[in-house]
C-alpha positions as CSV (number, residue, x, y, z in Angstrom):
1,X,146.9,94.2,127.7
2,X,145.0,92.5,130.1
3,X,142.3,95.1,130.1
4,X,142.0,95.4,126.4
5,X,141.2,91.8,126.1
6,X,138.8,91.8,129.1
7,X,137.3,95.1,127.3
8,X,137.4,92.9,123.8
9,X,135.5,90.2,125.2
10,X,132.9,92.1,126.6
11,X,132.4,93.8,123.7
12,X,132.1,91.0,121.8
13,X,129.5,89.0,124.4
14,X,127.6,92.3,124.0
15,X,127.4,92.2,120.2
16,X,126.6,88.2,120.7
17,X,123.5,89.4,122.8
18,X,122.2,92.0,120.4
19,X,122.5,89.8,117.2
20,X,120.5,86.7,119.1
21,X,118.2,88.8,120.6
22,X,119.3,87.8,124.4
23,X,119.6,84.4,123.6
24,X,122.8,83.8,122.5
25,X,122.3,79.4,121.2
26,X,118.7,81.0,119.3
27,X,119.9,81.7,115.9
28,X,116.8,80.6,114.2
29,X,114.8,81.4,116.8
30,X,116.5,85.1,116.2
31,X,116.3,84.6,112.4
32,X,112.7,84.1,112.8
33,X,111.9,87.4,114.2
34,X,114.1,89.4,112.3
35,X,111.6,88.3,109.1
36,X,108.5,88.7,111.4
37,X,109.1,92.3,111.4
38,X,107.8,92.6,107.9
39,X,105.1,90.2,108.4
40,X,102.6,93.3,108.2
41,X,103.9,94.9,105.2
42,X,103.0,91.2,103.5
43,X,99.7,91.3,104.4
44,X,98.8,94.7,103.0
45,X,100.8,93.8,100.3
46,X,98.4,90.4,99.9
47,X,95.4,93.0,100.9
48,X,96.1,95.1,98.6
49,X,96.5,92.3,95.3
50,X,93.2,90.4,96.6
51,X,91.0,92.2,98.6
52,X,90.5,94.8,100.6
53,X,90.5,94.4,104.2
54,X,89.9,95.9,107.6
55,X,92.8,97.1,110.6
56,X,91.5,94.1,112.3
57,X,91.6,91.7,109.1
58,X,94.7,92.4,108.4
59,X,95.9,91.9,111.8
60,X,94.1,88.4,111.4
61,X,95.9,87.5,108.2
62,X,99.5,88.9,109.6
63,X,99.1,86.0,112.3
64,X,98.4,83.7,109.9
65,X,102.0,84.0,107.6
66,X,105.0,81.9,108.2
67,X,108.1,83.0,106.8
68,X,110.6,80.4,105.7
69,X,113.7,81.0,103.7
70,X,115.6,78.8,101.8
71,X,118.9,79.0,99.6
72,X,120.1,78.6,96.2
73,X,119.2,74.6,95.2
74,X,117.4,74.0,98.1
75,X,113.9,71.9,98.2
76,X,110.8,73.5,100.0
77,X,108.6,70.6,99.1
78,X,110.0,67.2,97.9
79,X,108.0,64.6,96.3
80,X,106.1,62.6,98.7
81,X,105.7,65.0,101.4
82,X,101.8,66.6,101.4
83,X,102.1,70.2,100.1
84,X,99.8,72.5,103.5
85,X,100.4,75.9,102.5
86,X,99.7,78.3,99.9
87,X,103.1,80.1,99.3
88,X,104.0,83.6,98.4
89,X,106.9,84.8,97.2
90,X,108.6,88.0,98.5
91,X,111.9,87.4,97.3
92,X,113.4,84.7,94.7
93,X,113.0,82.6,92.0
94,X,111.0,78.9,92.5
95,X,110.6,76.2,90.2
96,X,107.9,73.6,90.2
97,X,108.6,70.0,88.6
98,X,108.1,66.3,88.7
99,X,109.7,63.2,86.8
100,X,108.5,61.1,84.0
101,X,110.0,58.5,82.1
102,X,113.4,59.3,84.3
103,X,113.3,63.0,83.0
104,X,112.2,66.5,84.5
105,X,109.4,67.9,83.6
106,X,109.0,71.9,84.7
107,X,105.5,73.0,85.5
108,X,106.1,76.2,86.8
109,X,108.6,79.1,87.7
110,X,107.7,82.0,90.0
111,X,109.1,85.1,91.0
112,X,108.2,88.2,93.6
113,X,104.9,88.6,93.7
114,X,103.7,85.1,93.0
115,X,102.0,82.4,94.3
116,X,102.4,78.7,94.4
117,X,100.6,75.5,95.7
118,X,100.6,72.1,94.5
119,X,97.5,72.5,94.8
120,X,96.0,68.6,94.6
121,X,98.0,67.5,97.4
122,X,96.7,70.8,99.4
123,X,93.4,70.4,98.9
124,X,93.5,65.8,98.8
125,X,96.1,66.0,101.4
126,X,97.5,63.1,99.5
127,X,101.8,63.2,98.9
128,X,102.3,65.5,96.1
129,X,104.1,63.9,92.6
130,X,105.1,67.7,92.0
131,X,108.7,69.2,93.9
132,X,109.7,73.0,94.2
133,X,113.1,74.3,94.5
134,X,114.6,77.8,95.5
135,X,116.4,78.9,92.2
136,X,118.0,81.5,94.0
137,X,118.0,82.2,97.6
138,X,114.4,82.8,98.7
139,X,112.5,84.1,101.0
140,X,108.4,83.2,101.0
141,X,105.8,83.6,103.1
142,X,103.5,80.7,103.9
143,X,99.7,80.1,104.5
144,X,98.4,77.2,106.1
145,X,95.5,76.3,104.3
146,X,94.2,74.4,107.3
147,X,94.5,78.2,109.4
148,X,93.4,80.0,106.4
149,X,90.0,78.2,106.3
150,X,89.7,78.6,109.7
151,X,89.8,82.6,109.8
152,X,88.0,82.3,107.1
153,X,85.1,81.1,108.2
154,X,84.6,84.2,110.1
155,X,86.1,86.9,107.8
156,X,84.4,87.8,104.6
157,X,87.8,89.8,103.1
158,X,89.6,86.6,104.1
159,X,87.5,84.0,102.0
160,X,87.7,86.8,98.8
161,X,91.7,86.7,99.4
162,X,91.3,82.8,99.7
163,X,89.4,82.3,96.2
164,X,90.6,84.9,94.6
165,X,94.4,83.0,95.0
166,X,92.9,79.7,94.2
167,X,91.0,81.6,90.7
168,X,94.4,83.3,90.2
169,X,96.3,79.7,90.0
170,X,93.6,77.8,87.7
171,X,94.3,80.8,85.3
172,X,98.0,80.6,85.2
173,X,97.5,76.7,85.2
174,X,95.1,77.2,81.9
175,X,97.1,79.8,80.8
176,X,100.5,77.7,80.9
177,X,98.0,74.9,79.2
178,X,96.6,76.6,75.9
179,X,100.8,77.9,75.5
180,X,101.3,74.7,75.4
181,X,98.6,73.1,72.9
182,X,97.5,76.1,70.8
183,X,100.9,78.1,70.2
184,X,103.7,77.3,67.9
185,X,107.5,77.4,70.1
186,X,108.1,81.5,68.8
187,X,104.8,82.3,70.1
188,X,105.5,80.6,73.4
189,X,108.7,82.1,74.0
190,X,107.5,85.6,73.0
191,X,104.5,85.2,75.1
192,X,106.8,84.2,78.1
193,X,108.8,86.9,77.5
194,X,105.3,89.3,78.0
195,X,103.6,87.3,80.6
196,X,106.8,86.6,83.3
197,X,110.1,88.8,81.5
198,X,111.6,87.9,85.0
199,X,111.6,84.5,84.9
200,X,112.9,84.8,81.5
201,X,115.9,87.1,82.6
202,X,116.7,85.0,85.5
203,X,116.0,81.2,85.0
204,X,118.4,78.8,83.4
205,X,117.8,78.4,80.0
206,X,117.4,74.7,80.1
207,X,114.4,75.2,82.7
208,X,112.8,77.2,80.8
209,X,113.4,75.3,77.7
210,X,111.8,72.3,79.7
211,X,108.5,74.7,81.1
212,X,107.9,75.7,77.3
213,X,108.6,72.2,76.3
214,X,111.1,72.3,73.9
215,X,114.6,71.6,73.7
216,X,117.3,74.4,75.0
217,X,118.9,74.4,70.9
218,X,115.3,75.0,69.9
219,X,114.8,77.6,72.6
220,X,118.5,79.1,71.3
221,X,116.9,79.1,67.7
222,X,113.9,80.9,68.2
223,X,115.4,83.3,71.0
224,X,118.5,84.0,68.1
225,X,115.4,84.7,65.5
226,X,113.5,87.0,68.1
227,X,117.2,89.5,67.9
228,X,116.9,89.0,64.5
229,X,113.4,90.1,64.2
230,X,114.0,92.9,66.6
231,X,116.5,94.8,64.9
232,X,114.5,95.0,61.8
């Protein structure tokens, strides 16, 4: 008996080692490498949406990422705090919002594959009015812009990644816009349902009531018309 629990134990200190990566009180620290290990396939990935770059490019822009995870309800950037990095989002859903008159007010909702910024605190460095929360548990990648102009600076594939982002976020920023002022509340919601399906799918209804600014029984409405239409 006294063998099986010595034998037990070691096991277990051995499996303690393995899963901290020898440092047993280093959980995040462990955490942190685990996601490093796909650092690389994030830059192509990012290489491959923006612009093409070199073995040595990419090695550039793989030092620059920071992975961060958050879970379900959790804030990555509150109001107040100055938004620094460009984010990218490998994994989850994010929502983008900011009070007025004592209500929320949804700006934007991204999923895999996106990007986000609050992008006048980034590039003002002044405390952002706009917060972001993890809808589900996320995982994203950040850039810090202040690192990302640096290498920059000295990579041409680098400054076409950097611009093409920023270009990418005025669209959807206009884009979200002219939904706003030009279409009537079917078109928006049909439109949503084209541009991000996903965020349609996965978002609660009120949220996405709120980004398409109307209220979740309008948004019941015109979804229950959009079946209707459908099975014409």
């Amino acid at each position: 008996m006294w063998r099986f629990r010595r034998r037990l134990s070691s096991l277990f200190s051995n499996w303690i080692d393995t899963y901290y990566n020898k440092e047993p009180n280093s959980k995040e620290v462990y955490l942190m490498k685990e996601l490093s290990n796909s650092t690389r396939d994030i830059a192509r990935e990012l290489a491959r949406k923006y612009s093409t770059m070199t073995h040595d490019e990419l090695d550039i822009l793989e030092s620059v990422l920071v992975p961060m995870k958050f879970a379900k309800g959790e804030m990555i950037l509150k109001e107040g705090e100055t938004c620094q990095h460009i984010y990218y989002i490998e994994r989850g859903l994010v929502r983008q919002f900011y009070f007025k008159n004592g209500k929320q007010l949804t700006e934007h909702i991204g999923v895999e594959g996106s990007i986000f910024m609050c992008i006048e605190s980034l590039f003002q460095e002044k405390p952002s009015l706009l917060q972001v929360e993890a809808l589900e548990p996320t995982l994203i990648y950040a850039l810090p812009k202040r690192r990302l102009e640096e290498v920059a600076l000295h990579n041409v594939n680098i400054q076409i990644l950097f611009r093409k982002i920023l270009e990418e976020s005025l669209i959807i920023s206009q884009v979200h816009a002219d939904l706003l002022r030009f279409e009537t509340a079917q078109d928006r919601y049909l439109k949503l349902c084209k541009l991000m399906p996903q965020v349609v799918l996965r978002a609660p209804l009120l949220y996405v009531a709120n980004y398409l600014q109307m209220t979740p029984e309008t948004l019941s409405r015109v979804r229950a018309a959009s079946l209707y239409s459908d099975r014409k």
